[in-house]
C-alpha positions, 0 to 999 in steps of 0.5 A: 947858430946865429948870435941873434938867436941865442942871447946866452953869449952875448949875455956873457960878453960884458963878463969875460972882459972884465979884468978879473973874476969876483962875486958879481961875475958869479951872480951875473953867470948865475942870471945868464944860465937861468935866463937861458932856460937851463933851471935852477938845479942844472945852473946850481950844479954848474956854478959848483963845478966851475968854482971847482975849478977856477979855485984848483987852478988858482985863476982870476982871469974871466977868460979861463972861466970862460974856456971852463963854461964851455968845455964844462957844457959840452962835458954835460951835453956830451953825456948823452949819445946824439947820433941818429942811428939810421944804417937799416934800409929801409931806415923806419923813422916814427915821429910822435909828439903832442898836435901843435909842436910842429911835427908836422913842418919838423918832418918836411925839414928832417926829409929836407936834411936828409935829402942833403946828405944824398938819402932817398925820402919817403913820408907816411901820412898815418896820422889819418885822424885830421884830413887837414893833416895829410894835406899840410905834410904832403906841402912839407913832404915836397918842399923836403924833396920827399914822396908821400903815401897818404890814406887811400880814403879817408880816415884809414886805418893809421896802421895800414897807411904805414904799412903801405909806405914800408912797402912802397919803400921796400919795392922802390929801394927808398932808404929813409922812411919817415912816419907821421903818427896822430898828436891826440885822440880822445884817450891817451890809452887810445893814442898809445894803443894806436901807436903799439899798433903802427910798431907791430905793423910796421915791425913784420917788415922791417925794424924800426931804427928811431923814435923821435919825440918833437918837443916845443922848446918855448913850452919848457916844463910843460912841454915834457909833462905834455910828453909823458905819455910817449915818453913812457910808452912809445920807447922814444930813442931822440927828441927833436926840439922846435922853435928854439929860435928868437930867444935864450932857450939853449938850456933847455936842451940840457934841461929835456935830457936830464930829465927824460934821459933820453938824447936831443938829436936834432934841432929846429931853429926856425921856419925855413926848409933848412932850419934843422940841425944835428945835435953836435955838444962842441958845436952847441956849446961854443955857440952858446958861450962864445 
């Protein structure tokens, strides 16, 4: 995680060289958390429990608060089980989220990384509702290094096209299966019940192994509240943040999981191919702090 994408560490720094802890170290602690979009209740709780601690040990060294920020982080982030859980073949992936969270590049980077760790990759263009749509994923498909089944004509039954990049999975041995699904529709029932249909297609030839919900980082509250509707019908198993880049967003991902429940398993921070990454809470946390 590069420094000038995250302003948390070195909103930090000036705080842990100080020689010893007092009110303003908390205060400024405070304005740092906030800052990076963790909110009010989640920075309050951690404020708590790292004065929990520097007064169990009997610290006044800013560095051990430092040691306790990041282990107490990771401690929140770890709660969460971030493993994309990919082990059928094929391994059926449903993309969801509202039209303009980046799904469609977040899908053409997710073929890219799995392409990385030596997966085969094919992507179903079932959001079949806008034409631009397939044309934009067919772009990302390839940079990504995947195949792509699109709609044999146009506005497809959604539910058909997915059915047909399972089979084109099965009868070409592809391991990974990534489907695109509609943003918006005129109703959210509609949108729902389009999706329960891809499920039930899809589920008569093979199960389905994610749900993966791409969420706007930068939206924050309202990208969650945009979200509700997948979120309490279409059995989300991860969430994909976008654009976490060129700000102090890295609370958020703390933020999205306490509140939805549901893990953060992949992260895009930024525009290029490569700029998707696992959720690892060691990792995310000692770039956070450090």
């Amino acid at each position: 995680m590069a420094e000038s994408s995250w302003s948390l560490g070195r909103a930090l720094r000036g705080m842990f060289v100080k020689p010893t802890i007092d009110e303003d170290t908390w205060e400024n602690l405070e304005t740092a958390l906030l800052t990076a979009d963790f909110g009010p209740d989640i920075t309050e709780r951690i404020i708590a429990e790292l004065r929990e601690k520097v007064e169990r040990f009997r610290t006044t060294d800013p560095k051990d608060l430092q040691r306790m920020l990041r282990e107490t982080l990771e401690e929140h982030f770890a709660k969460f089980d971030t493993t994309l859980h990919l082990s059928e073949r094929p391994a059926v992936v449903l993309v969801v989220g509202v039209n303009g969270v980046g799904k469609t590049t977040t899908i053409g980077k997710f073929a890219h990384y799995l392409q990385r760790f030596g997966r085969s990759v094919v992507v179903g263009a079932a959001d079949t509702f806008r034409a631009a749509a397939v044309d934009q994923l067919a772009t990302w498909a390839e940079r990504g290094g995947a195949s792509i089944v699109r709609p044999q004509q146009e506005g497809q039954d959604p539910a058909s096209v997915a059915y047909q990049t399972i089979d084109h999975a099965i009868r070409t041995g592809t391991e990974i299966v990534l489907v695109d699904t509609a943003g918006r529709l005129h109703t959210k029932a509609g949108l729902m019940d389009e999706l329960t249909k891809i499920r039930r297609v899809i589920e008569k030839q093979a199960p389905i192994s994610e749900v993966l919900l791409v969420l706007d980082a930068t939206t924050g509250q309202n990208g969650v509240m945009q979200a509700a509707a997948f979120l309490e019908h279409a059995g989300v198993t991860g969430l994909v943040l976008t654009k976490l880049d060129g700000s102090a967003r890295g609370g958020f991902v703390l933020a999205v999981q306490e509140r939805t429940g549901i893990p953060v398993k992949l992260l895009g921070q930024g525009e290029g191919i490569g700029d998707l990454t696992g959720f690892t809470p060691h990792v995310f946390a000692s770039a956070l702090v450090d």
